[in-house]
C-alpha positions as CSV (number, residue, x, y, z in Angstrom):
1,X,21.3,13.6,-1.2
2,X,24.7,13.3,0.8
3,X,26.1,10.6,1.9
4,X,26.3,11.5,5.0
5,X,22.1,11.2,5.0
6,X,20.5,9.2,2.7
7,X,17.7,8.1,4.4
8,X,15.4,9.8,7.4
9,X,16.2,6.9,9.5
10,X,19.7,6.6,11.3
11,X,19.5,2.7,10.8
12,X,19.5,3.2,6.8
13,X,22.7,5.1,6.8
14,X,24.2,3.2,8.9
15,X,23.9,0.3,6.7
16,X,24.2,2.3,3.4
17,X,28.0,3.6,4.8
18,X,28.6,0.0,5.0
19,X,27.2,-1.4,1.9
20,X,29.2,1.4,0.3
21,X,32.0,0.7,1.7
22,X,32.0,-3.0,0.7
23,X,31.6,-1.9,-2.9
24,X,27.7,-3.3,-3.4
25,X,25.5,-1.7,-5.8
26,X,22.6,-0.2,-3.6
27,X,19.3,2.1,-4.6
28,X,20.9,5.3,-3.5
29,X,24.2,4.8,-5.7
30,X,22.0,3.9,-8.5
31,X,19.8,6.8,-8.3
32,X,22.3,9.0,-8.1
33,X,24.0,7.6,-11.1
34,X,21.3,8.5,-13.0
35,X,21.8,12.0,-12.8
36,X,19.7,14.8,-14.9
37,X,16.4,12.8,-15.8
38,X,15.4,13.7,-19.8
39,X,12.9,16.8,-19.7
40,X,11.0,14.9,-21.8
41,X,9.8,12.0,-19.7
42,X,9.7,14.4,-16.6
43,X,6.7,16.1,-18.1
44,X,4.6,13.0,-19.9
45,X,6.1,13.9,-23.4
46,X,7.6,11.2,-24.8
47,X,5.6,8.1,-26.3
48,X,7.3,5.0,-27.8
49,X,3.9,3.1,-28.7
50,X,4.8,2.6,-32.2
51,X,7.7,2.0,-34.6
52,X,7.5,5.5,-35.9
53,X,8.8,6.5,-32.1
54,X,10.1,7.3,-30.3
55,X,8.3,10.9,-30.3
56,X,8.8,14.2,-28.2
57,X,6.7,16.8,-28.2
58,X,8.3,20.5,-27.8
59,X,7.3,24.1,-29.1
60,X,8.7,22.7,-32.4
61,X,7.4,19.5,-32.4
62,X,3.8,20.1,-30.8
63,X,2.6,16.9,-32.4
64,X,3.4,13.1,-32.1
65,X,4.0,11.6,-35.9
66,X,0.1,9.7,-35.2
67,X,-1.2,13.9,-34.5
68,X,-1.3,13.2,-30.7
69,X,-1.5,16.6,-28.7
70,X,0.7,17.1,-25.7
71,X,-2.6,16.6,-23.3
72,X,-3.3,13.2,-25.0
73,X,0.1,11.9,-25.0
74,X,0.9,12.8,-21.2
75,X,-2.9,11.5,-19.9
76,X,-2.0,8.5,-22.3
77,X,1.2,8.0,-20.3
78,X,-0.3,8.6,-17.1
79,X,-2.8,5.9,-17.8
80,X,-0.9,3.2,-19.0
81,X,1.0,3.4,-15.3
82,X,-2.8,2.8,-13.9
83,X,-3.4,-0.2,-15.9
84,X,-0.2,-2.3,-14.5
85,X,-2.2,-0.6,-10.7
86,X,-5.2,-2.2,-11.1
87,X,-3.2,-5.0,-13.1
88,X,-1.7,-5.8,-9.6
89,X,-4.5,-5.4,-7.5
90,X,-7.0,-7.5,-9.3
91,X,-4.7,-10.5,-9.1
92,X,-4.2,-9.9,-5.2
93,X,-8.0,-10.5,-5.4
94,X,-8.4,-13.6,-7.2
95,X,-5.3,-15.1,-5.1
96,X,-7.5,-14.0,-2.0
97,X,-10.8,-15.4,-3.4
98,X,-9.5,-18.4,-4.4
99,X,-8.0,-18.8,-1.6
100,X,-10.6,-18.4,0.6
101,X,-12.4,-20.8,-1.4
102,X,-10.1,-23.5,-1.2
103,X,-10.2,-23.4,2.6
104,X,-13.6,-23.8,2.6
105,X,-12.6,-27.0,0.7
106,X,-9.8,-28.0,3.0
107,X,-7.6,-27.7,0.6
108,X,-5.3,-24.9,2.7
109,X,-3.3,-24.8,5.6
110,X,-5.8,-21.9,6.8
111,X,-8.9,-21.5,8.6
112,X,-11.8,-19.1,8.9
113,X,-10.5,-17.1,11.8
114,X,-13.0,-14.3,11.7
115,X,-16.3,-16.2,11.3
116,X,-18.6,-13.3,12.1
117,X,-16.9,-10.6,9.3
118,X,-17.7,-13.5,7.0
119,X,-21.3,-13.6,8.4
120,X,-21.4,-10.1,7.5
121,X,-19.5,-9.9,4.1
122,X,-22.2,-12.7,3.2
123,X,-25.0,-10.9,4.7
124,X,-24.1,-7.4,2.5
125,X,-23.8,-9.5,-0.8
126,X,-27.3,-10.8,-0.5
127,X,-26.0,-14.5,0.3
128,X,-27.4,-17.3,2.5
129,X,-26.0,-20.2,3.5
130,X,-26.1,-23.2,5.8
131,X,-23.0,-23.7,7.3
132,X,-19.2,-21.4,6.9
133,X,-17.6,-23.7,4.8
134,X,-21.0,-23.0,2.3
135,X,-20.8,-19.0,3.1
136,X,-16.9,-19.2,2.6
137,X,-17.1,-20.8,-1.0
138,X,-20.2,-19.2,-2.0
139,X,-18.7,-15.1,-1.2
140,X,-15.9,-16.7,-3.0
141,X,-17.4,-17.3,-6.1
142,X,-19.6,-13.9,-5.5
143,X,-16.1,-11.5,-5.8
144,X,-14.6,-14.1,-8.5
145,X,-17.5,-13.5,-10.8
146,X,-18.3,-9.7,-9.8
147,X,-14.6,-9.0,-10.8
148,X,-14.8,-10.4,-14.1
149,X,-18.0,-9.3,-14.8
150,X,-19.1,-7.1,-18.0
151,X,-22.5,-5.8,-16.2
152,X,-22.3,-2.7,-13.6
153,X,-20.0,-3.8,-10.6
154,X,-22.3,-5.2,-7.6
155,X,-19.9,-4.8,-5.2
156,X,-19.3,-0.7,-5.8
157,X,-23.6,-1.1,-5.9
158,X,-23.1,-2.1,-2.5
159,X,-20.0,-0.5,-0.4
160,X,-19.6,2.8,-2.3
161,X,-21.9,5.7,-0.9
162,X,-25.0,6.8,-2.6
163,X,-24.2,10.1,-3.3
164,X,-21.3,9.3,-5.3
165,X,-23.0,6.5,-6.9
166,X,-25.8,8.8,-8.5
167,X,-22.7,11.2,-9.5
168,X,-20.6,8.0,-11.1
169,X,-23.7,7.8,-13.3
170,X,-24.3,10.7,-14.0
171,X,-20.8,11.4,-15.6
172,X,-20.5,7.6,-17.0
173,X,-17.6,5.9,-14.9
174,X,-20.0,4.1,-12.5
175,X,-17.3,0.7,-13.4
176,X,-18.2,-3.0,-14.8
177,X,-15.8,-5.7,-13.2
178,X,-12.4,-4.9,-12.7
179,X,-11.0,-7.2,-15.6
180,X,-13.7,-5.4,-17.9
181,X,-12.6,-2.2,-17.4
182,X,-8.7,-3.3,-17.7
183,X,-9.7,-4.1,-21.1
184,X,-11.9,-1.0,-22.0
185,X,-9.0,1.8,-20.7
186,X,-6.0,-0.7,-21.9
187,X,-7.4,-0.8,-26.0
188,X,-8.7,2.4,-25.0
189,X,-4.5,3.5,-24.4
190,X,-3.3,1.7,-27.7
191,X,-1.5,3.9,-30.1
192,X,-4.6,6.0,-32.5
193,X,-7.9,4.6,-30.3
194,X,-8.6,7.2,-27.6
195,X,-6.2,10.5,-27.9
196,X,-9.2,12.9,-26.0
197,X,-7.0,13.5,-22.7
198,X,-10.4,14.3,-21.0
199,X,-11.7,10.5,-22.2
200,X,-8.8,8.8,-21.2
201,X,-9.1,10.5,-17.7
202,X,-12.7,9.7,-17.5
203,X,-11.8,6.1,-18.4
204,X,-9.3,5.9,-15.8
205,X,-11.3,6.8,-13.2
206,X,-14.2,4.3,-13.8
207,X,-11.1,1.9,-14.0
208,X,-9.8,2.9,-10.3
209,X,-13.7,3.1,-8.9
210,X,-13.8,-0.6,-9.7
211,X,-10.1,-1.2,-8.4
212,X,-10.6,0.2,-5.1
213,X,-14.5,-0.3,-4.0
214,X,-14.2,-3.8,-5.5
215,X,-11.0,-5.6,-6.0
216,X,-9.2,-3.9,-2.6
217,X,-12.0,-3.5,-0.7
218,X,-13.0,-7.4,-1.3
219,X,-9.6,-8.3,-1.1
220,X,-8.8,-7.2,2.5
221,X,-12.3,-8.5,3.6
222,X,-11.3,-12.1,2.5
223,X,-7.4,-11.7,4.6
224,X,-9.4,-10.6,7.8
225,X,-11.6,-13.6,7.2
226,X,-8.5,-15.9,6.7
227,X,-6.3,-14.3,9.5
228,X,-8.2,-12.3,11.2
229,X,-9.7,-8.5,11.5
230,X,-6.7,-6.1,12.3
231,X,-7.0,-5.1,16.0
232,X,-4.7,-2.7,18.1
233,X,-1.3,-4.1,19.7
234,X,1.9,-3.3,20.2
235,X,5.2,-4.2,17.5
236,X,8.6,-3.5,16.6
237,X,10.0,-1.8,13.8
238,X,13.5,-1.5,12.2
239,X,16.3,-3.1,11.6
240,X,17.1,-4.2,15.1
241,X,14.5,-6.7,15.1
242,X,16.8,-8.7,12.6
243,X,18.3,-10.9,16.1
244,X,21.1,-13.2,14.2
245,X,20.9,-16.1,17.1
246,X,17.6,-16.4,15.5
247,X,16.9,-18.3,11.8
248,X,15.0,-15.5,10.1
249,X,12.8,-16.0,7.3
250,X,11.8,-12.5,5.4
251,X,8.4,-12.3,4.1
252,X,8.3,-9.5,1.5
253,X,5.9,-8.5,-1.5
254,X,2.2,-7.7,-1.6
255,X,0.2,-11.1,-1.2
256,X,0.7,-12.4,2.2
257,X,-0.5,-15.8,1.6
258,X,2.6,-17.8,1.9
259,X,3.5,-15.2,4.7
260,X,0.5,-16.3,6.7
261,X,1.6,-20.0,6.3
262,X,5.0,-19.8,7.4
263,X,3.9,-17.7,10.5
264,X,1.5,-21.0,11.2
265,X,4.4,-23.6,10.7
266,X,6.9,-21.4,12.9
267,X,4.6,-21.4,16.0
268,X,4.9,-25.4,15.8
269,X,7.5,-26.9,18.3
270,X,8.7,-29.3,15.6
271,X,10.2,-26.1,13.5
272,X,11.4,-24.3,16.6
273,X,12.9,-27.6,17.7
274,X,15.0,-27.9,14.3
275,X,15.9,-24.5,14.5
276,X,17.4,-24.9,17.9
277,X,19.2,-28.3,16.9
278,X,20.6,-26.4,13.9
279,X,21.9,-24.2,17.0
280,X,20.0,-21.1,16.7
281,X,17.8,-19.7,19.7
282,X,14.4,-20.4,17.4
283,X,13.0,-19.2,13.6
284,X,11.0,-16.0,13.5
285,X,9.8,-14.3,10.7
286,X,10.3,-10.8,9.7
287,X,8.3,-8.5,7.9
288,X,9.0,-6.1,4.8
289,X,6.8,-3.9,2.9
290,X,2.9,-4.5,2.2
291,X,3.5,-8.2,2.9
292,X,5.1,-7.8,6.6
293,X,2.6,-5.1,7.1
294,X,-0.5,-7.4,6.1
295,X,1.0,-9.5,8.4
296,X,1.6,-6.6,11.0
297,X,-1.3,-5.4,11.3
298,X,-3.1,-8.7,12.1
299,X,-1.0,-10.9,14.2
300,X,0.7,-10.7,17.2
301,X,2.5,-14.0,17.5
302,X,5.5,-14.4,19.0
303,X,7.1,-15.8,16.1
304,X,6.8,-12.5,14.0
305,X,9.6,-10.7,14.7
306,X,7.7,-7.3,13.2
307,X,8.6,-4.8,10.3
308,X,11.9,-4.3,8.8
309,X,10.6,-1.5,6.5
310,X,9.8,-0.6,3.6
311,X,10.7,-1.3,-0.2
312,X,14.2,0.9,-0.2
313,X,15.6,-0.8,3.5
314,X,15.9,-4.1,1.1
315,X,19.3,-4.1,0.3
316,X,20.6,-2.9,3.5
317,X,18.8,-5.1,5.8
318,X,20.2,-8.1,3.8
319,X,23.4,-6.4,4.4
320,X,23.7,-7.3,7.7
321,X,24.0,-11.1,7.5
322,X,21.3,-11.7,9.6
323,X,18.5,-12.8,7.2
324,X,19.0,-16.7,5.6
325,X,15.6,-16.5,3.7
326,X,14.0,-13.5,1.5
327,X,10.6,-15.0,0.2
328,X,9.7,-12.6,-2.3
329,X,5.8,-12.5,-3.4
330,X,4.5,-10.2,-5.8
331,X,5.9,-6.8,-6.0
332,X,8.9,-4.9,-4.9
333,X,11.7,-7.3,-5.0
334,X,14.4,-5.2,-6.3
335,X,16.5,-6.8,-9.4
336,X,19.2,-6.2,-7.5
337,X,19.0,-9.0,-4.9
338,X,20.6,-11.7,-5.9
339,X,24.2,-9.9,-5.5
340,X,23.0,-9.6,-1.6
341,X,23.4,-13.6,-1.2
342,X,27.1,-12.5,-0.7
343,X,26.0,-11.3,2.6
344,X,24.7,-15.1,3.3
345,X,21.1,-14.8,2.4
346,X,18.8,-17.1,0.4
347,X,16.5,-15.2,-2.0
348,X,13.8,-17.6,-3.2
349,X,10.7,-16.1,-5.1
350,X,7.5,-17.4,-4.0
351,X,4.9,-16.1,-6.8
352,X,5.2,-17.6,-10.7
353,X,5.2,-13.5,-10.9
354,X,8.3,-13.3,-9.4
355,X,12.1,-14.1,-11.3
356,X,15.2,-12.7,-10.6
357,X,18.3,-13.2,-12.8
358,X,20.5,-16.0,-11.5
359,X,17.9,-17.0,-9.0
360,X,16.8,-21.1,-9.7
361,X,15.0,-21.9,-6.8
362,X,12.1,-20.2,-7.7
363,X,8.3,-21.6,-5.5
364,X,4.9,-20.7,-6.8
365,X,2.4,-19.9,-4.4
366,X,-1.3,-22.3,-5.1
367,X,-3.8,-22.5,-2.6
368,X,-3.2,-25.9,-2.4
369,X,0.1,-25.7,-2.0
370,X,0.7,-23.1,0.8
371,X,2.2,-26.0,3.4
372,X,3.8,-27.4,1.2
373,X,5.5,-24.5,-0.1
374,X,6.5,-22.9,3.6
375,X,7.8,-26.2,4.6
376,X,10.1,-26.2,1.7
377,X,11.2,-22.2,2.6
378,X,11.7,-22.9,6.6
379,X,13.9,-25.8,5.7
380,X,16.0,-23.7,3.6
381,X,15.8,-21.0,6.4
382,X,17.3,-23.7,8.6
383,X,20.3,-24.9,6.6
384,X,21.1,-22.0,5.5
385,X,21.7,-20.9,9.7
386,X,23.9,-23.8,9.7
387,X,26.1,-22.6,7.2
388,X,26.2,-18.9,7.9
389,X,26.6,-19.6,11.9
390,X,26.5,-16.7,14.0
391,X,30.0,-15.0,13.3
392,X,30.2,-11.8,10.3
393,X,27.2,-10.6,11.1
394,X,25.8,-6.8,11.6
395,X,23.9,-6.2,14.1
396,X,21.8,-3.4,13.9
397,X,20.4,-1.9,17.7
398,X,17.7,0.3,16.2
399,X,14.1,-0.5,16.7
400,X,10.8,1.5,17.6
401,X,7.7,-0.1,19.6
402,X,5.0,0.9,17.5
403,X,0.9,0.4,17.6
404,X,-0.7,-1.2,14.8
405,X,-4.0,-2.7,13.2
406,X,-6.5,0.0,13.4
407,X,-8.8,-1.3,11.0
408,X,-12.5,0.8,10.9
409,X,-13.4,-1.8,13.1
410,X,-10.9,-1.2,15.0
411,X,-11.1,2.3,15.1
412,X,-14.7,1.7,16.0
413,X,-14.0,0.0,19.0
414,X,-12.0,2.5,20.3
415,X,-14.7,4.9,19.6
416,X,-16.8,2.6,22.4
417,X,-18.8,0.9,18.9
418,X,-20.1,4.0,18.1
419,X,-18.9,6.8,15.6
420,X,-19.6,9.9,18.1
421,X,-17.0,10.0,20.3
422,X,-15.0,10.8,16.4
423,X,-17.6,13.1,15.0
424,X,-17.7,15.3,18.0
425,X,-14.1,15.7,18.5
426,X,-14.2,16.6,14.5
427,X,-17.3,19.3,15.2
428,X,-15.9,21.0,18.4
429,X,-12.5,21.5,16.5
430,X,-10.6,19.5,18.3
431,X,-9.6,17.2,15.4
432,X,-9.3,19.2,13.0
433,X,-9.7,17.1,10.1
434,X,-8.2,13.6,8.7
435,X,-5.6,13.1,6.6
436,X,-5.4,9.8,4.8
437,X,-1.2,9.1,4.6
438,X,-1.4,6.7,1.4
439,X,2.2,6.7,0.1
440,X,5.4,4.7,-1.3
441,X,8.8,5.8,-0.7
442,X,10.8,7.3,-3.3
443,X,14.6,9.1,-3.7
444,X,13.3,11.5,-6.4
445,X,11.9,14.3,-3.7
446,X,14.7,14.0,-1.3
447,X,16.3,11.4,2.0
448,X,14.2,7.8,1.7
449,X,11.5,8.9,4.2
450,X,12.0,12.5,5.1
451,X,8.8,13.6,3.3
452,X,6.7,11.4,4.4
453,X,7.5,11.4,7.8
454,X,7.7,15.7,7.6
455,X,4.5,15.7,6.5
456,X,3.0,13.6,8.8
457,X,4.8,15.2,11.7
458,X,3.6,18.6,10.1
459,X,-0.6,17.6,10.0
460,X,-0.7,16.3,14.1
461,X,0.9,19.2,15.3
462,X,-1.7,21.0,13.7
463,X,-4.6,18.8,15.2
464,X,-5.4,16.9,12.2
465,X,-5.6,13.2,12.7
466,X,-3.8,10.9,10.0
467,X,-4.3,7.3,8.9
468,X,-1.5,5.7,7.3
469,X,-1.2,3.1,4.6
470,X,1.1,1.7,2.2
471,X,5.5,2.1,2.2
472,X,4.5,5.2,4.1
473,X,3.3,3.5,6.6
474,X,6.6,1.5,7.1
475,X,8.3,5.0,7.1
476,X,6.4,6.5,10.2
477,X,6.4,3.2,12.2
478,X,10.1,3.6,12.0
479,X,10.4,7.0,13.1
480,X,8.1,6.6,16.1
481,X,4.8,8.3,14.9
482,X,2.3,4.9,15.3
483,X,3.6,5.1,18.8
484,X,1.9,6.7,21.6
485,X,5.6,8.3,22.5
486,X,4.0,10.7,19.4
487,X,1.5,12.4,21.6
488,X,4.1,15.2,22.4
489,X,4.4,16.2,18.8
490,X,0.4,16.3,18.1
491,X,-1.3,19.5,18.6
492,X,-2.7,19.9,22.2
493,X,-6.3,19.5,21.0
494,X,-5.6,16.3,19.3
495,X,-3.4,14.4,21.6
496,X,-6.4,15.5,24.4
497,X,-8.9,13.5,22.3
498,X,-6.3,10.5,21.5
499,X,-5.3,10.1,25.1
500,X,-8.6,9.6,26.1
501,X,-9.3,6.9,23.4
502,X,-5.9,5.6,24.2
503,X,-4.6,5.4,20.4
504,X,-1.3,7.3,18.8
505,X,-2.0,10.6,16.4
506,X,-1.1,8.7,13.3
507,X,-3.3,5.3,13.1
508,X,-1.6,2.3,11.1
509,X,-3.9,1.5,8.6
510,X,-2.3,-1.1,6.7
511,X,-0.9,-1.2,3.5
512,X,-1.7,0.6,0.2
513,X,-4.5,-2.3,-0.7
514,X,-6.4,-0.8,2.2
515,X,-7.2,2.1,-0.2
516,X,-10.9,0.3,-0.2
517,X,-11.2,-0.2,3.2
518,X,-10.1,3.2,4.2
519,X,-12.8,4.8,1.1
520,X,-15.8,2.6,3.5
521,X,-14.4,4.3,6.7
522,X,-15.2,7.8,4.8
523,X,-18.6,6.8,3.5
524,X,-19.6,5.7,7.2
525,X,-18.1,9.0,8.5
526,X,-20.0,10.7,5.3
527,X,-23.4,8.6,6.2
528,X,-23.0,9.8,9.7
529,X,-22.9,13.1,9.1
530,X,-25.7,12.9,6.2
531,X,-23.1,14.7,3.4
532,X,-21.1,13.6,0.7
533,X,-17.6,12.9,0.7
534,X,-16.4,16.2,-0.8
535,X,-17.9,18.4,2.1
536,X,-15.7,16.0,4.7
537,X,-12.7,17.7,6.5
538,X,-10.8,15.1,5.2
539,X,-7.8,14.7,2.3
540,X,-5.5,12.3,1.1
541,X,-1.5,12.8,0.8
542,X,1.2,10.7,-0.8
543,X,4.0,12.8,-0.3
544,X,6.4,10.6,-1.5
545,X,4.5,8.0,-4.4
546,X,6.5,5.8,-6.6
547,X,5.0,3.1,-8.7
548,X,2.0,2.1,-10.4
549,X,-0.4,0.8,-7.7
550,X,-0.4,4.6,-6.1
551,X,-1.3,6.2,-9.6
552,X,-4.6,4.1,-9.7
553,X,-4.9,5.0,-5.9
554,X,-4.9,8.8,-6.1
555,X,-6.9,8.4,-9.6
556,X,-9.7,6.7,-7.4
557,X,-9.3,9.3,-4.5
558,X,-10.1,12.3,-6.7
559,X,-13.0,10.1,-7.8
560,X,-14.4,9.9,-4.5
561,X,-14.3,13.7,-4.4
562,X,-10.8,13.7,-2.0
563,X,-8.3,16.7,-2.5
564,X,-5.0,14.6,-3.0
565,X,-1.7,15.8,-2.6
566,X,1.2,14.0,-4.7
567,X,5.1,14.5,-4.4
568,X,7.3,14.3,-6.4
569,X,5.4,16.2,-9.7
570,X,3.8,13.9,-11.9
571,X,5.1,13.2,-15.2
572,X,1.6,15.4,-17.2
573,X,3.3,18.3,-16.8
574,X,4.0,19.0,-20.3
575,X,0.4,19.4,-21.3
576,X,-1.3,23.0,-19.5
577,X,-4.4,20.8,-20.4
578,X,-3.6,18.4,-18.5
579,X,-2.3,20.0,-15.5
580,X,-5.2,22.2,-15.3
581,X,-7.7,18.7,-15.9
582,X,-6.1,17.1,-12.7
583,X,-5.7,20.2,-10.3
584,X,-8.9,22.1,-11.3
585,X,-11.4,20.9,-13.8
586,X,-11.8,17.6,-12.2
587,X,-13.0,19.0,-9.1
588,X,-16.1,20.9,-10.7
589,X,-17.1,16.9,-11.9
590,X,-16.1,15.0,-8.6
591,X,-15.5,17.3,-6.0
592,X,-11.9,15.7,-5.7
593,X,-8.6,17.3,-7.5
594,X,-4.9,17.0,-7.6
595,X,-2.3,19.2,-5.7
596,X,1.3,19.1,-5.9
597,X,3.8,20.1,-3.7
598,X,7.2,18.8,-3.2
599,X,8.6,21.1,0.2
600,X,6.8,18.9,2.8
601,X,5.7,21.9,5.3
602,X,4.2,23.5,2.3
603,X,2.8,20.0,1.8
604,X,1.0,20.4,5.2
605,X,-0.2,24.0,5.2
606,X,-2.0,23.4,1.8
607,X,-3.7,20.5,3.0
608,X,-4.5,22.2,6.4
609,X,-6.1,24.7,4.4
610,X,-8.3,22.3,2.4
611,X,-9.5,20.6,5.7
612,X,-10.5,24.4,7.1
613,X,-12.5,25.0,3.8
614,X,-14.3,22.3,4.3
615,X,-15.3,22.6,7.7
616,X,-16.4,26.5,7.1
617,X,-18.5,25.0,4.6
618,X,-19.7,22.3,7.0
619,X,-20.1,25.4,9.2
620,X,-18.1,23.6,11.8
């Protein structure tokens, strides 16, 4: 990367020429400091489990000092990333649940805005009720103890399809709860208990079924109860919505519980009133990764100011001076922040998960506590206006109006309720296929963005519609794609079919949590159509993945019998065994494999290919 273009988005190097220039450490100066990664951890071989380590294994080493192979030490690797995945995502669904439950109670600042998705959730797992308050607390305790159970998972009994069921049986990873199969692959991974690369594999799988068809899918079921089932309207992305005559209060991480209560307290006139007598116009609150994005995708209140970006725009959105408060939840709140309070912000973690060094005001998000907590973060927002003022700060004029909140319901709706209008435009050709965008956003394969948004570009213009989720997500919202200004880069085919439903070629999804929800929309597509998921026209890409939540995802997809494309190359590649497991074996067990490719048009080419297998198989 130059310096001249370190990100796909203009905005970015605007701000990283500044932040340079001031002499701030920043992401892009500390990846390239790096410089030449060790061989060893680039391909899965190096293991520091015990004290005789740590061990490399080469041509003249091919042996860890335990008698590890090179396939067992680089699956082993691989699957200790999964573990800290599903780590994440199960307690995203216990906040949710008990959540949820505590509203029922009263006990939260929320209420049950979608009552009829409730009515339904309840209705799937088998429960009755008198009243929503009984429903509410009663599906709570359903995902709280099916999560944690040791017997076969009820919810994958009742949202994954029954063709893959019969398979997961078949080949022994249909999952137990969540938390038991967290302990069943993690002792599993411990130094001299499972070193069979195909077993560990196998393990991780069952471990990503459970993640995904019960701990995401639940998850994000319980938020559209809470705040509401994503529905389509219209956003802004970037950093221009950072206004500095506003008091702006950043909402960033993974769990948007504290998110959802500040958003409630801004739209009061007592806060906007304080904000104005502290002489700014009003407080708004802006959005950053998976957290602005749950928020995104569900609300349009004037108060949300929309999405910044995603996990790598950090730093140089702080770096304007226009933000006073960065609530960090859990996940993706780089180290590096607290040096960015030099630029007038407040960083204040909001999750017991959450510390940063020489950070003391430090809030942990409860239930109980969500008011209580918000209050506290607005009036920091507030005095912290007062003493920044309006003067020394960077204003940034780039933003993009962007569509969000297709949610299969969503999606549904714009399909007139019914899934024909989609299955015909996928028979006659005219959508090609679906591509299922799940990604973070990474420095290692090139310019912040420039993959993702290259691939995505690549797959409309060849007709093949895409649904994105995750960083990635944040990435193409920025560069205009979830906008229906994007209809003149699809394909003619495919912008035909998505001006007549009125939606942009790339569909926001939501974040990377919506994993689960996106696997349902496949089974309903799959049911439809009366074939299992592998014989779909439909793949998954994360052309630019990065941490440990997307491992467990694209685990999961190959699963669910999905060809998934990952960029940059996975660190297994030190094993043939291993590489050949993931990209080929796999797929004669699931249906699903692993292909890599780091030149995005490639990227796109290979995964138009796998779509036009499928439908000459489909005979389509």
């Amino acid at each position: 990367m130059t310096d001249e273009r370190v990100s796909y988005h203009e905005s970015i190097n605007e701000q990283y020429r500044r932040v340079k220039a001031d002499g701030v450490t920043n992401v892009i100066d500390r990846f390239n400091a790096q410089g030449a990664r060790c061989k060893f951890g680039e391909q899965g071989l190096c293991c520091q489990l015990c004290s005789m380590g740590p061990c490399r294994i080469s041509g003249k080493a091919p042996y860890g000092a335990c008698g590890i192979d090179a396939a067992g030490m680089a699956v082993r690797n691989f699957v200790h990333k999964n573990l800290l995945g599903t780590m994440a995502y199960a307690h995203h669904a216990v906040e949710a649940a008990k959540t949820l439950k505590a509203t029922a109670e009263g006990k939260t600042p929320f209420e049950i805005k979608d009552e009829e998705k409730l009515r339904w959730l309840a209705s799937q797992l088998g429960i009755d009720g008198d009243d929503v308050q009984e429903f509410a607390r009663k599906v709570a305790d359903f995902i709280l103890e099916d999560i944690s159970s040791h017997e076969p998972s009820k919810l994958v009994e009742i949202f994954a399809p029954e063709k893959r069921k019969e398979l997961w049986r078949k080949l022994g990873i249909f999952p137990r709860g969540v938390f038991y199969e967290l302990l069943v692959t993690g002792t599993s991974a411990m130094t001299n208990v499972d070193s069979d690369h195909v077993s560990l594999a196998k393990k991780s799988m069952r471990m990503g079924i459970a993640t995904c068809m019960a701990a995401q899918l639940s998850l994000e079921l319980v938020q559209d109860i809470l705040f509401g089932t994503p529905m389509p309207h219209e956003s802004e992305a970037d950093l221009g919505i950072l206004d500095p005559e506003y008091v702006n209060i950043a909402v960033d991480g993974h769990e948007p519980f504290v998110a959802a209560a500040l958003i409630k307290l801004a739209e009061s006139e007592e806060v906007q009133k304080r904000a104005r007598d502290a002489g700014a116009k009003g407080l708004r609150i802006v959005g950053f990764i998976e957290t602005g994005q749950e928020i995104l995708q569900r609300s349009d209140s004037p108060v949300f100011a929309g999405i910044v970006g995603n996990w790598i725009v950090q730093e140089f959105a702080l770096a304007t001076g226009a933000v006073d408060v960065f609530a960090a939840d859990v996940n993706c709140a780089l180290p590096s922040l607290p040096e960015y309070q030099k630029y007038g912000v407040r960083i204040v973690p909001v999750s017991e998960l959450v510390r940063l060094k020489g950070i003391d005001k430090c809030l942990n998000y409860e239930p109980d506590a969500a008011e209580e907590v918000a209050r506290e973060v607005i009036a920091i927002g507030i005095e912290n206006f007062k003493q920044r003022g309006k003067a020394g700060v960077h204003k940034v004029e780039k933003k993009q109006k962007i569509v969000v909140g297709f949610s299969p319901e969503a999606i549904l709706k714009a399909l007139g309720g019914k899934l024909d209008a989609l299955l015909e435009a996928i028979k006659s050709g005219d959508v090609r296929g679906i591509v299922a965008l799940v990604s973070c956003t990474t420095l290692k394969n090139g310019p912040h963005d420039a993959n993702t948004v290259t691939v995505a570009r690549e797959l409309i213009k060849r007709n093949i519609l895409v649904l994105s989720m995750g960083c990635g997500n944040a990435a193409l919202q920025q560069a205009g794609l979830t906008s229906m200004d994007a209809l003149e880069l699809a394909g003619e085919r495919l912008r035909a079919v998505c001006e007549k439903l009125g939606i942009p070629p790339v569909l926001s999804f939501g974040t990377c949590t919506d994993t689960g929800r996106c696997a349902y929309l496949v089974r309903l597509v799959a049911d439809a159509l009366g074939v299992d998921v592998p014989d779909l026209p439909v793949a998954v890409t994360a052309p630019e993945y990065m941490e440990q939540k997307a491992t467990i995802d694209a685990v999961f997809a190959v699963a669910y019998g999905l060809t998934t494309h990952v960029s940059p190359v996975p660190p297994i590649t030190g094993s043939e065994e291993a590489v050949k497991l993931f990209t080929e074996d796999v797929e004669k067990l699931t249906g699903g494999k692993v292909i890599v490719e780091e030149e995005p048009v490639k990227a796109a080419e290979l995964l138009e290919k796998v779509i036009e297998e499928k439908r000459a198989k489909l005979g389509i």
